[in-house]
C-alpha positions as MATLAB code, in Angstrom:
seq = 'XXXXXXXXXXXXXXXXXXXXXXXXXXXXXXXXXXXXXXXXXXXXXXXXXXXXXXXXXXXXXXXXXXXXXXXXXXXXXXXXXXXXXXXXXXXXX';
ca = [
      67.838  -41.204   -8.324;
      70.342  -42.970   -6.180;
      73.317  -41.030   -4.926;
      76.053  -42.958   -3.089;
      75.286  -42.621    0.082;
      71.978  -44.354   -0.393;
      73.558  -47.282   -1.895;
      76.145  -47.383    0.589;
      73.408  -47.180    3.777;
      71.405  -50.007    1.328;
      74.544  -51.818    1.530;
      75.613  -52.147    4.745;
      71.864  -52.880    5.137;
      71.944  -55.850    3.682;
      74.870  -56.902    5.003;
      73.534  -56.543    8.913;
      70.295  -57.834    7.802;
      71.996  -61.039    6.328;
      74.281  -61.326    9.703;
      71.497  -60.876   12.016;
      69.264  -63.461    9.898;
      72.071  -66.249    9.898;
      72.100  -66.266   14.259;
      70.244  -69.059   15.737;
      66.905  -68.459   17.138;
      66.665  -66.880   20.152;
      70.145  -66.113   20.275;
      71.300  -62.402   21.656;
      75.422  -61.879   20.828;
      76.977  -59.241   23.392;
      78.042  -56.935   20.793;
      74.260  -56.775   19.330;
      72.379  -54.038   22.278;
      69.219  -55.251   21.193;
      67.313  -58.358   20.340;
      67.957  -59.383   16.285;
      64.538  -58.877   15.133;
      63.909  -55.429   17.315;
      67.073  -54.366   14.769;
      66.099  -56.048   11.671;
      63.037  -53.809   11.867;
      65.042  -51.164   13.214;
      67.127  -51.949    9.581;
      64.014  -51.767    7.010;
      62.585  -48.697    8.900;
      65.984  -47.432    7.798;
      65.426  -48.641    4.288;
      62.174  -47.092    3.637;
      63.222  -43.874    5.263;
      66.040  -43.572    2.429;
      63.704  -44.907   -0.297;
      61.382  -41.888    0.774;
      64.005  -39.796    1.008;
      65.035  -40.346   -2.585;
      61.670  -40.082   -3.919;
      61.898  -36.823   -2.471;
      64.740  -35.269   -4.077;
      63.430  -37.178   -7.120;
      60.242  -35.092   -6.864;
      61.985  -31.826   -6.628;
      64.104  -32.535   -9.704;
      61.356  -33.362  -11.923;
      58.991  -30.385  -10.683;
      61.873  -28.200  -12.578;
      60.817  -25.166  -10.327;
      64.193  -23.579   -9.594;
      63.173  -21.826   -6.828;
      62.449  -24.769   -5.172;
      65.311  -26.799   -5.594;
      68.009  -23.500   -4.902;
      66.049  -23.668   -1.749;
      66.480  -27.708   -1.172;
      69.836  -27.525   -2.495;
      70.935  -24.686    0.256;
      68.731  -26.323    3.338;
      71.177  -29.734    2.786;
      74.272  -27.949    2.519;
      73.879  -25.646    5.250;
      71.751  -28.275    7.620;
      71.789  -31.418    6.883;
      69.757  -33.767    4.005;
      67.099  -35.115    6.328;
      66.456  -31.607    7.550;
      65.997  -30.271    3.582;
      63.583  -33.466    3.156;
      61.627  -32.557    6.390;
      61.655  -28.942    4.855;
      60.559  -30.333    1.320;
      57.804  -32.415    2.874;
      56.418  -29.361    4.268;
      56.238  -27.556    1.047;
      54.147  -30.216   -0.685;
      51.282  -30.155    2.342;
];
């Protein structure tokens, strides 16, 4: 399940990743704070955080337990999505 916000963050991903893999070696542009490959990883640590995120909320959705998901549903309204995840992760340990 991919909402739009994912696929926007994928996105822009891929966009930066592109960028950053088109400079010449070694090269370090001033509006880039960090070396290109330090943020490229930066980038898919990114992208497998929101892969595991949506795996997540896929999880809930399928487990059909209503209790569960009012809860998950509330938790990202109230405080934010990766707090409801960190909350959801703790319910399946």
């Amino acid at each position: 399940m991919r909402n739009w916000r994912h696929a926007a963050a994928e996105d822009e991903a891929l966009r930066v990743t592109y960028a950053l893999e088109a400079l010449p070696a070694g090269s370090q542009p001033e509006w880039l704070k960090v070396a290109p490959a330090e943020r490229l990883t930066e980038i898919e640590q990114k992208k497998a955080d929101v892969k595991g995120v949506a795996a997540g909320i896929e999880s809930v959705l399928r487990s059909q337990d209503s209790e569960l998901i009012s809860e998950y549903l509330r938790r990202m309204h109230t405080e934010s999505e990766a707090a409801a995840y960190e909350w959801l992760q703790k319910q399946k340990k």
